[in-house]
N, C-alpha and C positions, 0 to 999 in steps of 0.2 A: 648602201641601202638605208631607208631614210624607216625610223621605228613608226611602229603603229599610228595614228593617230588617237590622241589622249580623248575620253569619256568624260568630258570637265562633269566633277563631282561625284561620281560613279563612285567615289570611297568617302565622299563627304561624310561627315559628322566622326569619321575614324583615326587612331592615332595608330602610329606607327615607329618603331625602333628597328633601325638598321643598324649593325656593328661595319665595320671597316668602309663608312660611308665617307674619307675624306678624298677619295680618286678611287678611278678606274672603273669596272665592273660595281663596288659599292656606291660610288657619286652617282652613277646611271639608276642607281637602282630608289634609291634615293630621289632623284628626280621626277623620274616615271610614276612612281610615286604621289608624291607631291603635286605635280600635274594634275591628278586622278581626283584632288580634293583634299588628301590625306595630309593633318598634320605629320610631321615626321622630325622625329628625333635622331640625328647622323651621328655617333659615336664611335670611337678611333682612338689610338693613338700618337697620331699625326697632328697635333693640335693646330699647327699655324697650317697645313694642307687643309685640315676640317673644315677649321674658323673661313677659310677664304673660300670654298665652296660653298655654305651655308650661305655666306653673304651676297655670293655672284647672285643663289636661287632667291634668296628674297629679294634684289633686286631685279630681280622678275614677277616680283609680284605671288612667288611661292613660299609658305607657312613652312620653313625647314629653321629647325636651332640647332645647334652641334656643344657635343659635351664629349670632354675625355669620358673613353668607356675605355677600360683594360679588361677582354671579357674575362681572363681571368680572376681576376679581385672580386667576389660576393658585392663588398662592400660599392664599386661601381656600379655592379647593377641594378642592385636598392635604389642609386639614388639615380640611376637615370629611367628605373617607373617609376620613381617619386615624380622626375621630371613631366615623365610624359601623362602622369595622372593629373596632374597640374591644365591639361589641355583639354582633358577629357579621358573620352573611352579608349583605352588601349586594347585596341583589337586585332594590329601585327604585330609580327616578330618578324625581321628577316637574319638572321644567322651567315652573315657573309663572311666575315673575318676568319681569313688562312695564312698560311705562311705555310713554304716548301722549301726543301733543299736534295739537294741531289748526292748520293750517297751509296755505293753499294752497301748490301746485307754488311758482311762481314769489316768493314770501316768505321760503320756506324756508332755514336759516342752514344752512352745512356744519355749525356746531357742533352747533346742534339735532340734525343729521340723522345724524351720526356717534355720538351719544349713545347714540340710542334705538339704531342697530343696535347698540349694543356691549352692551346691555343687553338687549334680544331678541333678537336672532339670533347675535350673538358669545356671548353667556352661556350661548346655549341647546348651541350645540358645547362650550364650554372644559366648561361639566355633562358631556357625556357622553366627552369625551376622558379626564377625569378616573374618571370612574365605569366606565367599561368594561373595563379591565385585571381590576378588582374581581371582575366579572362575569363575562368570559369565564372567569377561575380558578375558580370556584366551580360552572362548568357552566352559569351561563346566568342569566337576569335579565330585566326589565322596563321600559321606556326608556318614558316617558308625556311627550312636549310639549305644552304647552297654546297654541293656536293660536289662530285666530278665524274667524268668519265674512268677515273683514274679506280672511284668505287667498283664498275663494272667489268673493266678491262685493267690489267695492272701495265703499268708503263716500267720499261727498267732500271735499275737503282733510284728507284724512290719509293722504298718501301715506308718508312714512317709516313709517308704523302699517301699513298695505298690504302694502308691500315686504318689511317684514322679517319680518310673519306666513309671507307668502309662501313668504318664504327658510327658514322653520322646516320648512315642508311639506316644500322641498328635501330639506333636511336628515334628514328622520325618512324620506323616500323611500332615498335612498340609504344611509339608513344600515341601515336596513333589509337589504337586498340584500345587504352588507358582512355583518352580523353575524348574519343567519341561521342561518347552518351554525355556529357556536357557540354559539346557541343561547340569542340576547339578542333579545328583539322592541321593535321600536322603531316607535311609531305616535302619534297626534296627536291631541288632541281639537283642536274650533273652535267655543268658546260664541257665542252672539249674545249680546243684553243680559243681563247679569247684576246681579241688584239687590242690590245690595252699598253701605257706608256710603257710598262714594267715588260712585255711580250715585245715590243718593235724590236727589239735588237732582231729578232729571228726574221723579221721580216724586209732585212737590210740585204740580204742572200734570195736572190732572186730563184734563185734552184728552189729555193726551200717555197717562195711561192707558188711556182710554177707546180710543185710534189703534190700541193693540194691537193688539187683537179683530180689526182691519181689514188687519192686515199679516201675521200669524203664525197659524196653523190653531189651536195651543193658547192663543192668546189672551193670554198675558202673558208676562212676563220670566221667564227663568230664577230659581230661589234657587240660591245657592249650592252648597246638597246635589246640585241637579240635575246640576251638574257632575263634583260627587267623587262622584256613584254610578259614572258613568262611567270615570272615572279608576279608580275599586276595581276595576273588572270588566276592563280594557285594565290592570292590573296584577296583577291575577291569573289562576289557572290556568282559568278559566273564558271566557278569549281566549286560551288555548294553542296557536290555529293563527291567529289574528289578529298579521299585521305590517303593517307598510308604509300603514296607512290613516289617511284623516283624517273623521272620525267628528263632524259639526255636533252640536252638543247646541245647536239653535236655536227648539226651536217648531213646526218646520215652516217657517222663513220662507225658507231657502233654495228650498222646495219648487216655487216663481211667487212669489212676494209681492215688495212691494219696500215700503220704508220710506213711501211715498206721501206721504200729509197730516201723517205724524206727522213733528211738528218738533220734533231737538232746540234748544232755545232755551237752556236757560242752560248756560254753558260747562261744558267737563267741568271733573274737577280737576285742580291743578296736578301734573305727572309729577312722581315722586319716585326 
């Protein structure tokens, strides 16, 4: 399925930061993006992934630069709105950067489990602690977390994955409510599967695609695009009275379905 067709300039004069912009769901999103008008800052810790994505878009004639961001470190994300002030108005965030792993309750290492919240749900606050000063000065802005179905519905042994989607909802709730009256909206997508380089394995088991049809109204996985349509329109002026929400881009599946027959069987990949 072929994504939206792009609004050339529909985000002109706006800058924008994506974290885990160097593949998959974040490159898309990024894109879509960029497309739109939007300068766009891709940050990652994938630097040679990043660097060669950045480069593919601006040989297409799209305004994207790529810089280590570790959203962990304060000190990253100072300097990549140093960067993107350097462009202009920084008027998005997008909060993509996750990392999961699969883990019953009871196996689960504190290291494991302090990891991933510091990389979901601490990265996704120090992003907007950092970007909001930006925003509020400028009259107002865009706050996009990329969540999960996983917030809504919990999937099994992946509780740290669970929790700290969860804690994202928190967070885009409240922060919400806070930055309204200045005139920053802050809201959340929550994909279900998205099929992405990192997700094919699953879809090399034909059972498992066929399960689809059986568990989600639209019958298959997300593409990527499916997502950053989303993210375009919850960052721009076209959700000008949208805050505070968390918006499934799932299929349908949250709708009754539940994952039933469909087995994931070979492990996900390794968090990074």
């Amino acid at each position: 399925m072929s994504a939206a067709r792009p609004v050339p300039g529909r985000l002109a004069g706006r800058v924008a930061i994506v974290t885990g912009g160097a593949r998959g769901q974040g490159a898309s999103h990024v894109e879509r993006l960029a497309r739109e008008g939007a300068v766009v800052i891709s940050g990652d810790v994938l630097d040679d992934a990043g660097e060669e994505t950045a480069a593919r878009l601006r040989a297409d004639g799209l305004d994207v630069a790529y810089r280590h961001l570790d959203v962990t470190a304060p000190a990253d994300w100072a300097a990549a709105v140093a960067a993107a002030a350097s462009h202009g108005r920084l008027a998005i965030l997008v909060n993509n950067a996750g990392i999961i792993h699969v883990t019953p309750l009871v196996e689960e290492t504190l290291e494991a489990w302090d990891r991933l919240l510091a990389v979901n749900a601490t990265g996704t606050l120090l992003g907007m602690q950092a970007t909001i000063p930006a925003m509020r000065e400028a009259g107002g802005g865009s706050i996009v977390n990329v969540a999960s179905t996983s917030a809504l519905a919990a999937d099994p042994s992946r509780t740290a994955y669970c929790a700290s989607k969860a804690g994202i909802l928190g967070l885009t709730r409240a922060m919400a409510l806070d930055l309204g009256p200045r005139g920053v909206r802050v809201n959340a997508v929550c994909p279900g599967l998205v099929r992405t380089p990192l997700t094919e394995a699953y879809f090399a088991d034909q059972a498992f695609v066929d399960g689809l049809a059986d568990v989600a109204p639209l019958g298959r996985a997300a593409d990527p695009a499916d997502v950053a349509d989303v993210v375009v329109f919850l960052a721009g002026d076209g959700a000008r009275h949208v805050t505070g929400v968390a918006l499934p881009v799932d299929g349908g599946f949250l709708a009754g379905k539940s994952w039933g027959g469909v087995a994931f069987t070979t492990p996900p990949p390794p968090a990074r």
